[in-house]
C-alpha positions as CSV (number, residue, x, y, z in Angstrom):
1,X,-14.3,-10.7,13.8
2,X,-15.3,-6.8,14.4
3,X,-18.8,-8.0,12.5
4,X,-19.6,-10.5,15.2
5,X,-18.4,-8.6,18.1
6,X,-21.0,-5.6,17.0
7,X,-23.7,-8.1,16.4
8,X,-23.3,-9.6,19.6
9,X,-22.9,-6.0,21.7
10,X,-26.5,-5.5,19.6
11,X,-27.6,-8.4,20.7
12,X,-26.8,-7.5,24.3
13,X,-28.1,-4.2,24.2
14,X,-31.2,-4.9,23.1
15,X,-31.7,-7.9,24.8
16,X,-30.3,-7.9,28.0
17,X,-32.9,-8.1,30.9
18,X,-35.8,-8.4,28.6
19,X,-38.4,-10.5,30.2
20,X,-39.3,-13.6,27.2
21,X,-42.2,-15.8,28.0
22,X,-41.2,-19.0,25.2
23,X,-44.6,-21.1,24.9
24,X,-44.1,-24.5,23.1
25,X,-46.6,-26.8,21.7
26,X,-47.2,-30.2,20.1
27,X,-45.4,-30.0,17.0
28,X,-42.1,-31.6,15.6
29,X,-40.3,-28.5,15.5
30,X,-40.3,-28.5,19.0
31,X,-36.8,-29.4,18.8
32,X,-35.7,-26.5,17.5
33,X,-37.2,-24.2,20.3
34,X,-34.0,-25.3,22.3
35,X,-32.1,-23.4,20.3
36,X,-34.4,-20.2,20.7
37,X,-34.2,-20.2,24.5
38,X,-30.2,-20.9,24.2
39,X,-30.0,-17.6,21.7
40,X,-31.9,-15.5,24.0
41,X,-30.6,-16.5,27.2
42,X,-26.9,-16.1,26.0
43,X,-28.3,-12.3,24.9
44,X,-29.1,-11.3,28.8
45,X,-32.7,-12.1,28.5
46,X,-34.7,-13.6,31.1
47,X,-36.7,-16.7,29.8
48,X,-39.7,-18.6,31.3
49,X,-41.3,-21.5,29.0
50,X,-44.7,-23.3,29.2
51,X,-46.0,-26.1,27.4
52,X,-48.5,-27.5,26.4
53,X,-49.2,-31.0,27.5
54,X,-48.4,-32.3,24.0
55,X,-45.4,-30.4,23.7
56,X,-44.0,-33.3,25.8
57,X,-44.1,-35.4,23.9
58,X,-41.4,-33.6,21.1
59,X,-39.3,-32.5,23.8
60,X,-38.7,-32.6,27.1
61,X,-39.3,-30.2,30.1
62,X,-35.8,-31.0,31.1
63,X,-33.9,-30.0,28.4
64,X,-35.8,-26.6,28.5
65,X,-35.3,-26.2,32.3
66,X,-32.0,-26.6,32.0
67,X,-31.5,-24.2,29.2
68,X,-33.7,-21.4,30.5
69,X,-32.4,-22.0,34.1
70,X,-36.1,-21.9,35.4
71,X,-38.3,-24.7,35.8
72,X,-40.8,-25.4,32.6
73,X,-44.7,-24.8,33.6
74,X,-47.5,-26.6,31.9
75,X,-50.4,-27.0,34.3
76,X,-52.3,-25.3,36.8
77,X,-50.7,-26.8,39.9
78,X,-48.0,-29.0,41.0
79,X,-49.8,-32.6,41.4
80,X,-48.1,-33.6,44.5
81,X,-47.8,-30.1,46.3
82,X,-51.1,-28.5,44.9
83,X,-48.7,-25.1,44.3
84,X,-50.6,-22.9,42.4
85,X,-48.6,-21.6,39.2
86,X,-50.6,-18.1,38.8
87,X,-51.2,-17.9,35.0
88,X,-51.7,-13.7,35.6
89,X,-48.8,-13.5,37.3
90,X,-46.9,-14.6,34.4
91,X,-49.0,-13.4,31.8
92,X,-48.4,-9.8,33.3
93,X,-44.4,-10.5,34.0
94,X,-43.6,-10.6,30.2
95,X,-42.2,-8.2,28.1
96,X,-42.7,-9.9,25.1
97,X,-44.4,-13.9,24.6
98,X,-43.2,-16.1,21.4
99,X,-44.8,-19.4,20.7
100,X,-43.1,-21.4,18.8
101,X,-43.8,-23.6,17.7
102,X,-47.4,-23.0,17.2
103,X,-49.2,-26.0,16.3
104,X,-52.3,-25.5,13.5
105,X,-54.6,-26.4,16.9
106,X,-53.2,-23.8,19.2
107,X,-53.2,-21.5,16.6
108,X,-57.3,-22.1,16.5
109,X,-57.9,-22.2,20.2
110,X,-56.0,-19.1,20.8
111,X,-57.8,-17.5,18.0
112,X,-61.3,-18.6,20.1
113,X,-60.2,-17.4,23.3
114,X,-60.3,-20.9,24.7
115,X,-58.4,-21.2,28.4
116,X,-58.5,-25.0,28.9
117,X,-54.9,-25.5,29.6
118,X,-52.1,-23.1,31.0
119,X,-50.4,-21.9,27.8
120,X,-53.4,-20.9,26.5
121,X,-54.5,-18.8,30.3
122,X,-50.8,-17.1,30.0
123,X,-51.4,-15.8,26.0
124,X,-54.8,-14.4,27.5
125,X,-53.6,-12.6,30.3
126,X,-50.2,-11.2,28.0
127,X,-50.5,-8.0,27.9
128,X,-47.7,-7.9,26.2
129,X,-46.5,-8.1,22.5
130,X,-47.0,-11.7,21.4
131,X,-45.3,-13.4,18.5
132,X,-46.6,-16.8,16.8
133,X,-44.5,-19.0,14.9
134,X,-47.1,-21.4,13.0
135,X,-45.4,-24.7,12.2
136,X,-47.8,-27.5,10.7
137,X,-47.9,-29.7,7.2
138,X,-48.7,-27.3,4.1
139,X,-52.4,-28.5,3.9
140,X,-52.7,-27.9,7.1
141,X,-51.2,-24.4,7.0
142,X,-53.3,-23.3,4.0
143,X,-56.2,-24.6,5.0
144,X,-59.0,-21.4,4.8
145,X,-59.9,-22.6,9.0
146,X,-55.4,-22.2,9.7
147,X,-55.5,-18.9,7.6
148,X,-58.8,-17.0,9.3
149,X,-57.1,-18.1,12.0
150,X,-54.3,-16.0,11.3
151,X,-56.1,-13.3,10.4
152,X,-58.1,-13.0,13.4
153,X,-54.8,-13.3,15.6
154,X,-52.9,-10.5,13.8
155,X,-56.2,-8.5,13.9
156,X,-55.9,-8.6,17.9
157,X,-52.5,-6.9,17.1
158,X,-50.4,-10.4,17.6
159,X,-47.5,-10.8,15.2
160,X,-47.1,-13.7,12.9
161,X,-43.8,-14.8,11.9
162,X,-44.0,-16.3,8.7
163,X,-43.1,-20.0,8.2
164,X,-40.5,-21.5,5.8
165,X,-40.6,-23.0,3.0
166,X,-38.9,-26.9,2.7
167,X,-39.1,-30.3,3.5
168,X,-41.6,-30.8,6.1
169,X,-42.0,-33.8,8.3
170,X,-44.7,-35.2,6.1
171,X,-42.3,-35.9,3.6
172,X,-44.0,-33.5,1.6
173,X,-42.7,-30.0,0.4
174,X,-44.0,-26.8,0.6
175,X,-44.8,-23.8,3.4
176,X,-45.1,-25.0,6.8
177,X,-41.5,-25.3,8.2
178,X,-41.2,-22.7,11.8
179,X,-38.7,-20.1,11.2
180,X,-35.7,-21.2,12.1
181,X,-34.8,-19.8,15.8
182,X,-31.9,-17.2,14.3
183,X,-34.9,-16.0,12.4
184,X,-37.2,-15.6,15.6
185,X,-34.4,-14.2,17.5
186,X,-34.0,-11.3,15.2
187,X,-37.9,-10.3,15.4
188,X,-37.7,-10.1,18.6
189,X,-34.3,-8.1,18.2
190,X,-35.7,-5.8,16.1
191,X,-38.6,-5.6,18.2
192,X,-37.2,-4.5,21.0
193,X,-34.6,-2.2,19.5
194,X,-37.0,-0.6,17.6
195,X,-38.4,3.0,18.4
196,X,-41.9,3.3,18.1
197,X,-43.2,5.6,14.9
198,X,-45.5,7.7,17.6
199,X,-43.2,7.7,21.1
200,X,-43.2,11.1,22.5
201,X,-46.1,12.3,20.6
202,X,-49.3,13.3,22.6
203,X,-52.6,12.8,21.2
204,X,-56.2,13.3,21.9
205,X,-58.9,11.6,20.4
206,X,-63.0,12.1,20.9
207,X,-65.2,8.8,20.6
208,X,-68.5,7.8,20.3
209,X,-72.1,9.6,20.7
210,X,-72.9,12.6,23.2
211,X,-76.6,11.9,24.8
212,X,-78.3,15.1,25.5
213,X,-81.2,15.2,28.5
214,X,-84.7,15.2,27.8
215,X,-85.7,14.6,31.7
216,X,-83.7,11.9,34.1
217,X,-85.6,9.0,31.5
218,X,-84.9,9.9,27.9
219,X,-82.5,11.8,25.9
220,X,-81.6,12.8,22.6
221,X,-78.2,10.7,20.4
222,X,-77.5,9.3,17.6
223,X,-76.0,5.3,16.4
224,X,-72.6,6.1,16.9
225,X,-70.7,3.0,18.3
226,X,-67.5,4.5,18.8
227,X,-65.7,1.4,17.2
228,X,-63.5,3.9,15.0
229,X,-62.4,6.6,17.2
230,X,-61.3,3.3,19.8
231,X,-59.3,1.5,17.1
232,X,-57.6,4.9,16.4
233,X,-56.7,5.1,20.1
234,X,-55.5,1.9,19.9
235,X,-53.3,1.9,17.1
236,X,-51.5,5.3,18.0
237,X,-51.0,3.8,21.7
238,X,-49.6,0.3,19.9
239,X,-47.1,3.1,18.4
240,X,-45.7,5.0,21.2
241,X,-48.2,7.4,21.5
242,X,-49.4,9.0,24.9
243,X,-53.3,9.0,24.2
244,X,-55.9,10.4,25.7
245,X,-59.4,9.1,24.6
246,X,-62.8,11.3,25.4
247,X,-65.7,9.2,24.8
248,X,-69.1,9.0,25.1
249,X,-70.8,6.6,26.1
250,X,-69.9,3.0,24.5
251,X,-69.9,-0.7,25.5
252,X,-66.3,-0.9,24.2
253,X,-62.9,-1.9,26.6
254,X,-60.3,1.2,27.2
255,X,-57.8,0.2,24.9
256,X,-54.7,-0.8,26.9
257,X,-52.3,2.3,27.2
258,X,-54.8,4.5,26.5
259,X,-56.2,6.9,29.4
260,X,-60.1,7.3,28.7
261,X,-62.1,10.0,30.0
262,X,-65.8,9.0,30.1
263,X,-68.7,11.9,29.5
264,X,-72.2,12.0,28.3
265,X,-72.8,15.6,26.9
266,X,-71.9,17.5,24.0
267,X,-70.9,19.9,26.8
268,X,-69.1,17.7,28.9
269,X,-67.2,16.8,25.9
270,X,-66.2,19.8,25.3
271,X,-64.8,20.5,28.5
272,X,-62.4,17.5,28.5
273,X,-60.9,18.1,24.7
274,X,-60.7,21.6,25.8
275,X,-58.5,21.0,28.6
276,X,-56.3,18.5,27.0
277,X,-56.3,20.5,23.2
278,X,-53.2,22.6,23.6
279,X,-50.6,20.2,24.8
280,X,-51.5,17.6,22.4
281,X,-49.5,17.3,18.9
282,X,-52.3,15.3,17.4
283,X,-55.9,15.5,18.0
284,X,-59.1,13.6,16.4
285,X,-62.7,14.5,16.4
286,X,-64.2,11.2,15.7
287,X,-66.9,11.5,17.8
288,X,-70.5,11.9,16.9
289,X,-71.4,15.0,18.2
290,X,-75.0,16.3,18.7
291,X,-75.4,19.2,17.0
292,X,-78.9,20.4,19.4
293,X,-79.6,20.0,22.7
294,X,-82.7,20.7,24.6
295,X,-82.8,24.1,26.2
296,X,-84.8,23.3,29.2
297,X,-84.0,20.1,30.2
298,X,-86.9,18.4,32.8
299,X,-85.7,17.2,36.3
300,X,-88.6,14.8,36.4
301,X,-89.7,12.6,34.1
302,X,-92.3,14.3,31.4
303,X,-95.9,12.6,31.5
304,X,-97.7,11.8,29.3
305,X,-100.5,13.9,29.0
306,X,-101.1,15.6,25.2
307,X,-100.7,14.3,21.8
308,X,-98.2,16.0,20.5
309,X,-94.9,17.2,22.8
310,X,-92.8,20.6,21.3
311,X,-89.3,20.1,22.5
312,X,-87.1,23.5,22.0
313,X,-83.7,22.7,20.6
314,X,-80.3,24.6,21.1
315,X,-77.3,24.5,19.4
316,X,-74.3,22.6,21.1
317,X,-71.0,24.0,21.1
318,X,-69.0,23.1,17.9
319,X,-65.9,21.3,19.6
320,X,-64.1,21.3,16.1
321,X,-64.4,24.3,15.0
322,X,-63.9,25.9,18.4
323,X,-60.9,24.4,19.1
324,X,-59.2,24.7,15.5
325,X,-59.5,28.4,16.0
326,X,-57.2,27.8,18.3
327,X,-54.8,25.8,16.4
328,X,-50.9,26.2,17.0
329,X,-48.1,25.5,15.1
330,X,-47.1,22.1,14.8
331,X,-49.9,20.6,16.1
332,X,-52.6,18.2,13.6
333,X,-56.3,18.3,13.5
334,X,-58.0,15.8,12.1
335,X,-62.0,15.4,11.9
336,X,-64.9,13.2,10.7
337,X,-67.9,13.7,8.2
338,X,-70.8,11.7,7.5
339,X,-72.5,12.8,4.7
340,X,-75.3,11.2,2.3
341,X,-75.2,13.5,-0.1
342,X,-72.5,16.0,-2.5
343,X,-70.3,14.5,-0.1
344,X,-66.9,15.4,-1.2
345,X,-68.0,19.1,-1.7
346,X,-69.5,19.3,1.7
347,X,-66.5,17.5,3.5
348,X,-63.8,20.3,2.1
349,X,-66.0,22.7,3.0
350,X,-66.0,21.3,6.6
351,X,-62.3,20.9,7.2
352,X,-61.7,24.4,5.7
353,X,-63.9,26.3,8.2
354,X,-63.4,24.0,11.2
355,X,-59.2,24.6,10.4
356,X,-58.7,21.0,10.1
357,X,-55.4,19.5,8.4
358,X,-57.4,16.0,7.7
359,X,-61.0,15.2,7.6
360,X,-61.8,11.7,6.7
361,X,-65.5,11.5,4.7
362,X,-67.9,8.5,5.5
363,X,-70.8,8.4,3.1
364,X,-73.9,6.9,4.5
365,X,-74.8,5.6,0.8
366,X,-71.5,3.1,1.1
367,X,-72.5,-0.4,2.5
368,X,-70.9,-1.5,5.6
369,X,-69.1,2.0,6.4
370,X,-70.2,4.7,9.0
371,X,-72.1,4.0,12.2
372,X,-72.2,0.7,14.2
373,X,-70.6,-1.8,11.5
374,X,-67.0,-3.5,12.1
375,X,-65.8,-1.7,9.0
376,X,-65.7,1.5,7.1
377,X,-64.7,2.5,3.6
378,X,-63.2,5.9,3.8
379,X,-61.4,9.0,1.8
380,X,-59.4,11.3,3.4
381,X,-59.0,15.0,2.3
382,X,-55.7,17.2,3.3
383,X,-55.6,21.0,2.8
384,X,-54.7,21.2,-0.6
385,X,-58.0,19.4,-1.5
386,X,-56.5,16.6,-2.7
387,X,-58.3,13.3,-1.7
388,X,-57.1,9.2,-1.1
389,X,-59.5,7.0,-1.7
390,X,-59.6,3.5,0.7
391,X,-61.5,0.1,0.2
392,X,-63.7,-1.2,2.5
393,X,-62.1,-3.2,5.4
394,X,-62.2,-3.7,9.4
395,X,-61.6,-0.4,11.2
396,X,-58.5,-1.5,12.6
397,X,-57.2,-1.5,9.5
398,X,-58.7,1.7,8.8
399,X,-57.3,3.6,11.7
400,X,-53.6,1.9,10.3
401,X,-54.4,4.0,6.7
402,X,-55.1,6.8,8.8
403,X,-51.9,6.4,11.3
404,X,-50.2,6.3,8.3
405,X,-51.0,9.2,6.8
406,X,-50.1,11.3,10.1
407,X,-47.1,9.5,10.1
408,X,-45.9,10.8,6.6
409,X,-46.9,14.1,8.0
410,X,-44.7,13.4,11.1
411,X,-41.8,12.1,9.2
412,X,-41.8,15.4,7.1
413,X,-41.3,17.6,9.3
């Protein structure tokens, strides 16, 4: 008796008033999603479900309605009133979205950003956490199409609860079966009572290239895309984090939590990691930062009048170094080096005069790691020298070996 009455005060404290957006689809374990919406509307949670069209035919909007106490949405507009039902609206409502069951088709569309019916417009606009709960026959679910799938959804930071293993309605045997709803319920139980690794830490991260003037046409930069100092943002902002992201400029999306600060200039960068530095616990130098800039910049645009054109170069401030002068207790400094050549010896030496705690080495001679590519292959060196080695992979993933690591570092203290 005592267990049950602390599970369900945990339960209640962890649930209560949480906003739950349940989306259902066409799949046979629709029947069980009853039993979801019952577990979390008996915890104090607020639930809303949608449907697909061909959820309706597994179960009925009814039966949903009556257990969610809210009417059951699964189109645009009402047919005989033409009231809108504003996808957005809901989509931004949410504190957390759970489809389940999610069908090996929704799975896909979802995956391709399609937004032909309303489920589909509501996981788009989430900007919430969302949580899929595949349920499909075993062929289906291992099927390479199903499990790229997958991949690709958990890559856009979605979380996939795993299915079961049993008899499926196929007859047949195997992986495919939803979690069952206790299951579900506790993910989102654990999600919500769970204290982010980064909350209340404060960190400031540099991005992409700086373009230095020429004249008001052309200017001096480099191929930096700024891919990996935005998937850093993003993952310590996923965390808990308060982050504050100065970047150059890039053709990449804010991160959501994230509060970017645009500039162009090595000096303009400066400026903004200068002002933010000392009350941050964590700051990255991931951008590309030009190491000259033209001393006498044109206002107008230089003609074109001799063969050959002398530009005079000056050194830009360096932002690293500069600021890890300035480095106090507590706080981490983490840079970036690109080298092509002796690269491990010339990356020590780097973090050692620029104060650094981390720098992470990219070698230009590794395929598919350092500027403009989707992933990087990278080794990290602390301040006793010592150096970890990572595979090749997406730079999400690469900013998570890199949380990581500032994590242990975190959890240490």
């Amino acid at each position: 008796m005592p267990f049950v009455f602390v599970r369900l005060f945990i339960f209640v404290l962890f649930m209560r008033g949480k906003k739950i957006i349940v989306g259902v689809t066409g799949s046979i374990a629709a029947y069980k999603t009853a039993l979801l919406v019952r577990l979390l509307v008996k915890a104090g949670a607020e639930v809303r479900v949608v449907m697909t069209p061909a959820a309706g035919d597994f179960i009925t909007p009814v039966t949903l309605a009556a257990l969610s106490g809210h009417p059951v949405l699964s189109s645009f507009y009402e047919d005989h009133t033409g009231s809108w039902h504003n996808h957005v609206d809901l989509g931004l409502w949410g504190d957390a979205m759970v489809i389940a069951p999610a069908s090996a088709n929704t799975l896909a569309r979802c995956a391709a950003g399609i937004c032909d019916e309303f489920l589909l417009a509501v996981y788009l606009s989430a900007r919430c956490p969302v949580f899929f709960a595949p349920a499909m026959d075993l062929d289906m679910y291992a099927h390479p199409a199903t499990q790229q799938n997958l991949q690709k959804l958990a890559g856009f930071g979605n979380r996939i609860i795993d299915p079961g293993v049993g008899e499926l309605a196929s007859g047949l045997t195997g992986v495919g079966r939803m979690a069952e709803p206790g299951q579900i319920f506790e993910v989102l139980e654990a999600h919500f009572g769970h204290v982010p690794a980064a909350a209340g830490k404060r960190v400031l991260i540099t991005a992409g290239p700086t373009v230095e003037a020429i004249d008001p046409v052309r200017f001096i930069s480099n191929h930096s895309s700024g891919k990996m100092g935005y998937a850093l943002a993003a993952v310590f902002a996923k965390a808990g984090a308060e982050v504050t992201l100065v970047s150059g400029p890039v053709s990449l999306p804010a991160p959501y939590g994230v509060n970017r600060i645009s500039v162009d200039s090595a000096e303009s960068m400066y400026v903004q990691t200068e002002k933010h530095f000392d009350r941050s616990d964590l700051v990255i130098f991931a951008a590309a930062v030009a190491d000259y800039t033209p001393v006498a910049p044109s206002d107008r645009k230089i003609k074109k009048k001799e063969e050959l054109l002398e530009l005079r170069l000056g050194e830009t401030k360096d932002i690293a170094a500069l600021l890890g002068a300035r480095k106090h207790a507590g706080q981490l400094l983490v840079g970036f080096a690109l080298e092509t050549d002796n690269e491990l010896e010339h990356a020590r030496k780097k973090r050692e005069s620029k104060n650094l705690d981390y720098i992470v080495l990219n070698s230009l001679r590794d395929p598919g790691a350092g500027f403009a590519y989707d992933t990087n292959k990278i080794t990290v060196i602390d301040r006793e020298g010592t150096a970890r080695y990572f595979e090749l992979k997406p730079k999400p993933e690469t900013a998570a070996d890199i949380f990581n690591i500032i994590l242990e570092n975190w959890n240490d203290q």
